[in-house]
N, CA, C and O atoms as a GROMACS GRO file, in nm:
protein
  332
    1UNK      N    1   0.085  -0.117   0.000
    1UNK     CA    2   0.000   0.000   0.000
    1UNK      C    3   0.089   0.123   0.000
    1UNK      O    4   0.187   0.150   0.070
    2UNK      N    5   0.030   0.190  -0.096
    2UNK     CA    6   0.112   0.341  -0.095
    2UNK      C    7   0.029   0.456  -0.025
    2UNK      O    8  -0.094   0.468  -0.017
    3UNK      N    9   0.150   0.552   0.032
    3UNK     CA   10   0.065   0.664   0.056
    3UNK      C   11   0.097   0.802  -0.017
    3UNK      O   12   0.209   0.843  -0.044
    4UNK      N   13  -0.038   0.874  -0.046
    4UNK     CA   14   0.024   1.023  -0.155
    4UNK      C   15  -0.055   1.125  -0.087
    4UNK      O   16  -0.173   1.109  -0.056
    5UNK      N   17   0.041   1.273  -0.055
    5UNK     CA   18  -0.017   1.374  -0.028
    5UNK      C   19  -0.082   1.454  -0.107
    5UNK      O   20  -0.034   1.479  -0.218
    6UNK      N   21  -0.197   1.507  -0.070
    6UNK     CA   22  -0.300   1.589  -0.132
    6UNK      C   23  -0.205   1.703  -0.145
    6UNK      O   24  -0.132   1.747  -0.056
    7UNK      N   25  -0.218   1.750  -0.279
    7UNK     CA   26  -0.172   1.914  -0.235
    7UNK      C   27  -0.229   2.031  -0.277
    7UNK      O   28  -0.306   2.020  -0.372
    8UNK      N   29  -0.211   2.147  -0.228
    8UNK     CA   30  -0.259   2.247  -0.245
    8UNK      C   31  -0.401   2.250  -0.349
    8UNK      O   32  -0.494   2.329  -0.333
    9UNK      N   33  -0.396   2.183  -0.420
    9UNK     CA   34  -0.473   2.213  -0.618
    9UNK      C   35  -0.571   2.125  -0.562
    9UNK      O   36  -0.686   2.150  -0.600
   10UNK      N   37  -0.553   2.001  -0.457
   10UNK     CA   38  -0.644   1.914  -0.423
   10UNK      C   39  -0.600   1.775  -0.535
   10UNK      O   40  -0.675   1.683  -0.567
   11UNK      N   41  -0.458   1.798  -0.577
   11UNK     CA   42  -0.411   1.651  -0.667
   11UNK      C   43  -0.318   1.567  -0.597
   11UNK      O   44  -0.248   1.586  -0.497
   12UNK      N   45  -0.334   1.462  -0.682
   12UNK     CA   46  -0.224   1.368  -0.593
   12UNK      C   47  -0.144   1.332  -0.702
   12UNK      O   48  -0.181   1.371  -0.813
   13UNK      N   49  -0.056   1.277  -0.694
   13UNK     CA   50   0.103   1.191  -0.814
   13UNK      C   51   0.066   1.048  -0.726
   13UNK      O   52   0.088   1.027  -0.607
   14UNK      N   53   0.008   0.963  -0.822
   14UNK     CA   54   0.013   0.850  -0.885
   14UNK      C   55   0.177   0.784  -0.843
   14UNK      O   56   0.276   0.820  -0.906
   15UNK      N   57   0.184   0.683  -0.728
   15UNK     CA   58   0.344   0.609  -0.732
   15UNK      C   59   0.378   0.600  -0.921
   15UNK      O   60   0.298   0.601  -1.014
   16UNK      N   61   0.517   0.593  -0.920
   16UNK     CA   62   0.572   0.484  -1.088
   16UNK      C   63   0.528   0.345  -1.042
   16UNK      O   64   0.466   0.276  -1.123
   17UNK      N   65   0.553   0.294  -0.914
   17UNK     CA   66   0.540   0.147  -0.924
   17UNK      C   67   0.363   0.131  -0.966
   17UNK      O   68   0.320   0.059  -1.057
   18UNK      N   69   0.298   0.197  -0.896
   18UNK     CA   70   0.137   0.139  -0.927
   18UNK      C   71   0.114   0.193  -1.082
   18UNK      O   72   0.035   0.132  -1.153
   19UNK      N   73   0.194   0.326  -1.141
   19UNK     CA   74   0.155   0.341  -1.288
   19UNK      C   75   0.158   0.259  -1.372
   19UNK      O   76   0.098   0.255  -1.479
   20UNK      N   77   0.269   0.146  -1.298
   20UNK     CA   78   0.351   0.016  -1.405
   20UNK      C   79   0.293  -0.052  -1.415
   20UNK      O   80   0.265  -0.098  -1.526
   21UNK      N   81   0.246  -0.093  -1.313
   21UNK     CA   82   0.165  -0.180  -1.209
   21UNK      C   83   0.032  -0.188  -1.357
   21UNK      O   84   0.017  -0.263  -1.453
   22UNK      N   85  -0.020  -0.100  -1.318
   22UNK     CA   86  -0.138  -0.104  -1.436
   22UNK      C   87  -0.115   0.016  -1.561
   22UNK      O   88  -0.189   0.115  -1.565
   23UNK      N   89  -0.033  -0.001  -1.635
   23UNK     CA   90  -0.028   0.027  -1.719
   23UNK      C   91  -0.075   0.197  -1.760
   23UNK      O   92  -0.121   0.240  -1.866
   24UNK      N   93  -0.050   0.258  -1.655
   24UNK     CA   94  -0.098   0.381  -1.679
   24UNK      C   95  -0.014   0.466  -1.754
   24UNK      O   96   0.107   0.450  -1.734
   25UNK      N   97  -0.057   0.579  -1.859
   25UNK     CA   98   0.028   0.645  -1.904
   25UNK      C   99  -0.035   0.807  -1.870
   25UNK      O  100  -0.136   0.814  -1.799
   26UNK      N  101   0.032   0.942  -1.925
   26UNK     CA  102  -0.047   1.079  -1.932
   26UNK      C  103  -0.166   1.078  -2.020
   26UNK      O  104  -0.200   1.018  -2.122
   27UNK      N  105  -0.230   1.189  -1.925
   27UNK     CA  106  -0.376   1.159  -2.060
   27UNK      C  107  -0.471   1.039  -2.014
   27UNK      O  108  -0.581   1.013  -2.062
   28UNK      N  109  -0.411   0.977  -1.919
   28UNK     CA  110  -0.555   0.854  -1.923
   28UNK      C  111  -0.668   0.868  -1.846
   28UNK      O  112  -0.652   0.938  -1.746
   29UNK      N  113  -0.765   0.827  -1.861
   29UNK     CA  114  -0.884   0.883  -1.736
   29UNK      C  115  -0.937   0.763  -1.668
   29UNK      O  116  -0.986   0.659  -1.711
   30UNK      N  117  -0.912   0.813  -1.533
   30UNK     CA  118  -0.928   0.747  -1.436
   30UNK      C  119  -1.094   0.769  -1.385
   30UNK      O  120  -1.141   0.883  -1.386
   31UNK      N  121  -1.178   0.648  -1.340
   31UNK     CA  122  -1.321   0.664  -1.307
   31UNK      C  123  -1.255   0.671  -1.174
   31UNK      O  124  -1.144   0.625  -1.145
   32UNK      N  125  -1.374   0.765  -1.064
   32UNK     CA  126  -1.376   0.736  -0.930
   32UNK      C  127  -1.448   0.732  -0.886
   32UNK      O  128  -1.548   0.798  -0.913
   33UNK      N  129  -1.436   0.632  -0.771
   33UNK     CA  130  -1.590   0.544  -0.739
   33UNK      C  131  -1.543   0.585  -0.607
   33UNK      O  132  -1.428   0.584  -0.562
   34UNK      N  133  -1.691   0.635  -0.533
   34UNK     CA  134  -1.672   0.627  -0.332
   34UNK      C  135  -1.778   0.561  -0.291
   34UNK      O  136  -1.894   0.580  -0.328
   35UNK      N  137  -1.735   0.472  -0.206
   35UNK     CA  138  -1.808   0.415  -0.100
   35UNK      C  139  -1.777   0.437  -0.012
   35UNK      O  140  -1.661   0.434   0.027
   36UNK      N  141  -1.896   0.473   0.062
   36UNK     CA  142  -1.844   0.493   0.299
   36UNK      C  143  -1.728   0.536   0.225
   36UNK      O  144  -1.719   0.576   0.110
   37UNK      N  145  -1.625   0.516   0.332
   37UNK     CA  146  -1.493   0.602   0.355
   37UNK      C  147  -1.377   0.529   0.238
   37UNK      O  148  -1.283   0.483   0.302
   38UNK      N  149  -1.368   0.516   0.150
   38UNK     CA  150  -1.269   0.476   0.020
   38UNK      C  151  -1.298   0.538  -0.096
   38UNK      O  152  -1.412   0.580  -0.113
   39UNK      N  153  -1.225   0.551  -0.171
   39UNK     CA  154  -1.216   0.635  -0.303
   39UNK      C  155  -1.138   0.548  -0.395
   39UNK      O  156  -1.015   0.555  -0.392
   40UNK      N  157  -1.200   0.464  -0.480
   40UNK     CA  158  -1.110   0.433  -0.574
   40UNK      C  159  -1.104   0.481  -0.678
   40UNK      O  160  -1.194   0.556  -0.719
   41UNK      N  161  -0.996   0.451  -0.750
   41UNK     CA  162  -0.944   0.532  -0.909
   41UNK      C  163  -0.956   0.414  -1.000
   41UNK      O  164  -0.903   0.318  -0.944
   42UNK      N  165  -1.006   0.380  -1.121
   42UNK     CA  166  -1.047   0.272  -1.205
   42UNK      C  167  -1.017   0.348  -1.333
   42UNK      O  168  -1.075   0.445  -1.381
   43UNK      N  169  -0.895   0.269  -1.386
   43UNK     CA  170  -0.834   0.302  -1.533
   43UNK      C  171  -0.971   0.296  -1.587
   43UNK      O  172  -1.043   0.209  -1.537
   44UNK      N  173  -1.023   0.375  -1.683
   44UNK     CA  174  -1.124   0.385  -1.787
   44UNK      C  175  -1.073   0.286  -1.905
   44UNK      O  176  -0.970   0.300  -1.971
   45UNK      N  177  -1.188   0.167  -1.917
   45UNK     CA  178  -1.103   0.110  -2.055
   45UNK      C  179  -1.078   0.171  -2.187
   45UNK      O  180  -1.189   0.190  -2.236
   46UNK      N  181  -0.995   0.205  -2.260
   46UNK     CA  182  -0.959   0.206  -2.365
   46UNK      C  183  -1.045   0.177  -2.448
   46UNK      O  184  -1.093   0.263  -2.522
   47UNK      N  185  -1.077   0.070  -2.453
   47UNK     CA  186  -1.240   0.001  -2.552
   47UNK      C  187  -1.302  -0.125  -2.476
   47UNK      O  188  -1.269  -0.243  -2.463
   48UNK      N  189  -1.397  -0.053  -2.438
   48UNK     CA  190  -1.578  -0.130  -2.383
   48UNK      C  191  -1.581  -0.303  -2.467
   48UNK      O  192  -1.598  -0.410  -2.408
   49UNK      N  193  -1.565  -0.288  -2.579
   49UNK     CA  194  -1.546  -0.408  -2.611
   49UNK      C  195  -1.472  -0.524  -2.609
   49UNK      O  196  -1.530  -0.633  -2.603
   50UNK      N  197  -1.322  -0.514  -2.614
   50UNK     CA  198  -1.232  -0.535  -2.570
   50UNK      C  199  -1.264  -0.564  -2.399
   50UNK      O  200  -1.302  -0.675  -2.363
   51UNK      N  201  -1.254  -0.508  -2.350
   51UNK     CA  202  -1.268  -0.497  -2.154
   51UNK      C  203  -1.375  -0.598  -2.168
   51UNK      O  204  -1.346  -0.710  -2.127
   52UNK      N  205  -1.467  -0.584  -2.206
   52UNK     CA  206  -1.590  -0.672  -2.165
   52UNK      C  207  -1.576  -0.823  -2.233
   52UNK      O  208  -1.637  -0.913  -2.175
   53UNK      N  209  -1.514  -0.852  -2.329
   53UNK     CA  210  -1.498  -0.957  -2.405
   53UNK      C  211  -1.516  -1.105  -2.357
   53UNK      O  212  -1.584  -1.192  -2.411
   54UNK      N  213  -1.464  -1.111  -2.278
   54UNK     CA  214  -1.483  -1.293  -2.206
   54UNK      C  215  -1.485  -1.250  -2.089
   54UNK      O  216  -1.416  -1.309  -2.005
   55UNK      N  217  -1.591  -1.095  -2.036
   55UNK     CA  218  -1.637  -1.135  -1.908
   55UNK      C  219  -1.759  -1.244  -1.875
   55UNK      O  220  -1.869  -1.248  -1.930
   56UNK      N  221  -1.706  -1.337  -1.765
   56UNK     CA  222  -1.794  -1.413  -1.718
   56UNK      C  223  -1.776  -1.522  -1.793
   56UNK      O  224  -1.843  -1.622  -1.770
   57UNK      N  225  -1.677  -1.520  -1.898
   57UNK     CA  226  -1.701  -1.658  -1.989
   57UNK      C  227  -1.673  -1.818  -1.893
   57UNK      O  228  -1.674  -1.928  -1.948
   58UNK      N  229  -1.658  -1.805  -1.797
   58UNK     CA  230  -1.685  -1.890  -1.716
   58UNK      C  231  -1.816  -1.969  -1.691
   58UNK      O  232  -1.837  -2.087  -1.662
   59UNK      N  233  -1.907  -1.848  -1.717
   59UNK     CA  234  -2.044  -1.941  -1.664
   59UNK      C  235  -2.078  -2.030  -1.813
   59UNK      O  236  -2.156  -2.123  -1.796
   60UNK      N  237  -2.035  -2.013  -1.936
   60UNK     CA  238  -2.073  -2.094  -2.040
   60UNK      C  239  -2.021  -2.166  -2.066
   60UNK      O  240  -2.041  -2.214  -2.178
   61UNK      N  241  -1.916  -2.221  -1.975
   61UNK     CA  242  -1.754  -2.281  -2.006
   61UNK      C  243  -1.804  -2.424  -2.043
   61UNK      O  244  -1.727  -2.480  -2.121
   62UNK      N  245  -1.907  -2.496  -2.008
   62UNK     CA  246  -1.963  -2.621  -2.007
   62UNK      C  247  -2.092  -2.639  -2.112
   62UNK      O  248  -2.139  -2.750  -2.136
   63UNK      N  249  -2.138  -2.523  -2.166
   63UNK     CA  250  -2.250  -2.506  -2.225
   63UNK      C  251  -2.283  -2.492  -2.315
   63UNK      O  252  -2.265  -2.379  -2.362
   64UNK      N  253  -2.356  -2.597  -2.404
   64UNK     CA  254  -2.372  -2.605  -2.575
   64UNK      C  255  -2.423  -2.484  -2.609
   64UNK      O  256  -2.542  -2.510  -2.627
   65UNK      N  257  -2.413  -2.405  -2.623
   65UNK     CA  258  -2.468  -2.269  -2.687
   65UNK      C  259  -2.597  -2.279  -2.762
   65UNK      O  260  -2.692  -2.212  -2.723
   66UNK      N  261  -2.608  -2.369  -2.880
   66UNK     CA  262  -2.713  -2.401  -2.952
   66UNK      C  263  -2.828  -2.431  -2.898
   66UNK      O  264  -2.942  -2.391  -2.924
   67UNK      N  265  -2.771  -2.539  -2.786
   67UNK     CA  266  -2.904  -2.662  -2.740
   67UNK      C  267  -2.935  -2.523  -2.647
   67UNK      O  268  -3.046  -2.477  -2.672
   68UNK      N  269  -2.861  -2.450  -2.546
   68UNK     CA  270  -2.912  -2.357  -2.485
   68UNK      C  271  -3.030  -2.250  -2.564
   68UNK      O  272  -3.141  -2.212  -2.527
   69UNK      N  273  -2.956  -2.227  -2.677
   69UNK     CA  274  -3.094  -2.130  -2.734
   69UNK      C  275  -3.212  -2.220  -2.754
   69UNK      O  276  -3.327  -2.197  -2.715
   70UNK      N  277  -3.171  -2.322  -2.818
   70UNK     CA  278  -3.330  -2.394  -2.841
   70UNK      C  279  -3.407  -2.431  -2.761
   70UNK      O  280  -3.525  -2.454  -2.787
   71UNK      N  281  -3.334  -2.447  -2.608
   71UNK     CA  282  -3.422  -2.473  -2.539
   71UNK      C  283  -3.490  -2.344  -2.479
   71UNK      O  284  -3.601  -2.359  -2.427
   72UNK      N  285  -3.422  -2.191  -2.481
   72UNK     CA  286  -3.525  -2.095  -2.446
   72UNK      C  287  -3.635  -2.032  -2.547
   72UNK      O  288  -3.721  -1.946  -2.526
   73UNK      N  289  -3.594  -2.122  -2.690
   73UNK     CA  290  -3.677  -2.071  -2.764
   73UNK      C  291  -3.795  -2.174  -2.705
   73UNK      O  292  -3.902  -2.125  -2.670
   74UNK      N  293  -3.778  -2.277  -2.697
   74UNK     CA  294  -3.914  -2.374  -2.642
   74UNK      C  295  -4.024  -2.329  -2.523
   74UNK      O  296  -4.146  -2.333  -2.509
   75UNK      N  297  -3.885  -2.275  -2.430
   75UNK     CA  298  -3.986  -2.226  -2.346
   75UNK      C  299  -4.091  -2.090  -2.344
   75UNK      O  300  -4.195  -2.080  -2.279
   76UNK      N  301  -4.027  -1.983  -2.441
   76UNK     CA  302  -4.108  -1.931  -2.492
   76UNK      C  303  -4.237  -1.909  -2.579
   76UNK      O  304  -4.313  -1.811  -2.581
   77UNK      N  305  -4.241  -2.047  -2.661
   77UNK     CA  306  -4.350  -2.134  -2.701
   77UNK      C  307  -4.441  -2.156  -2.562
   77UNK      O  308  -4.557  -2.119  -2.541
   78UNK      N  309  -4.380  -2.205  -2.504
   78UNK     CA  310  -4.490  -2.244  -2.342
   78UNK      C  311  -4.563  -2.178  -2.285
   78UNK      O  312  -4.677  -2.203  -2.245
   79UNK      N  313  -4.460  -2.032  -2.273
   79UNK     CA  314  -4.554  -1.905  -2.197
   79UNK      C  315  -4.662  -1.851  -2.325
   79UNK      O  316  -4.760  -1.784  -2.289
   80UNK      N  317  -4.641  -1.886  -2.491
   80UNK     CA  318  -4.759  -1.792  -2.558
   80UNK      C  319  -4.701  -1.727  -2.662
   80UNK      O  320  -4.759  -1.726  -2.771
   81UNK      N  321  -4.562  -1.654  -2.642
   81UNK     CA  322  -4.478  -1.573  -2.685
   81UNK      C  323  -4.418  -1.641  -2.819
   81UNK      O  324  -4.391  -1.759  -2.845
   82UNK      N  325  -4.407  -1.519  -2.896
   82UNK     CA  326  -4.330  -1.576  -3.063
   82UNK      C  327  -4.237  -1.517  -3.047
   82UNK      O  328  -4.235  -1.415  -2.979
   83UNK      N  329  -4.123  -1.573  -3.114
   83UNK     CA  330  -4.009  -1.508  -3.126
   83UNK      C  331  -3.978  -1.487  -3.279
   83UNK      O  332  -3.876  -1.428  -3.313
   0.00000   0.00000   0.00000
């Protein structure tokens, strides 16, 4: 854990080790999120698509994709609904 003084302007300097750390360069924008008493800084991705790409691909890791659609297309037959 690092620590950085606030100064005057109300900015802080970013350690080099945590810039490295995640890949930060000038120019990048950082999201900040507060909860209760923490403030985090969250690199903004670069591209939404990319970042999001095989989130979660875990939960399909076992799962025929196909037979999965066909079977929610069935059940939508059940409730009434056309697709």
């Amino acid at each position: 854990m690092k620590a950085v003084k606030l100064s005057k302007k109300y900015q802080i300097a970013i350690p080099k080790s945590i810039r490295n750390k995640m890949g930060l360069s000038a120019g990048d924008i950082l999201i900040i999120d507060v909860s209760k008493d923490k403030i985090n800084l969250i690199p903004k991705p670069r591209n939404y698509t990319e970042h999001t790409k095989s989130l979660h691909s875990e939960i399909w890791k076992n799962i025929n994709i196909d037979e999965y659609i066909r079977d929610e297309r069935k059940s939508w037959d059940k409730k009434g609904n056309k697709y």
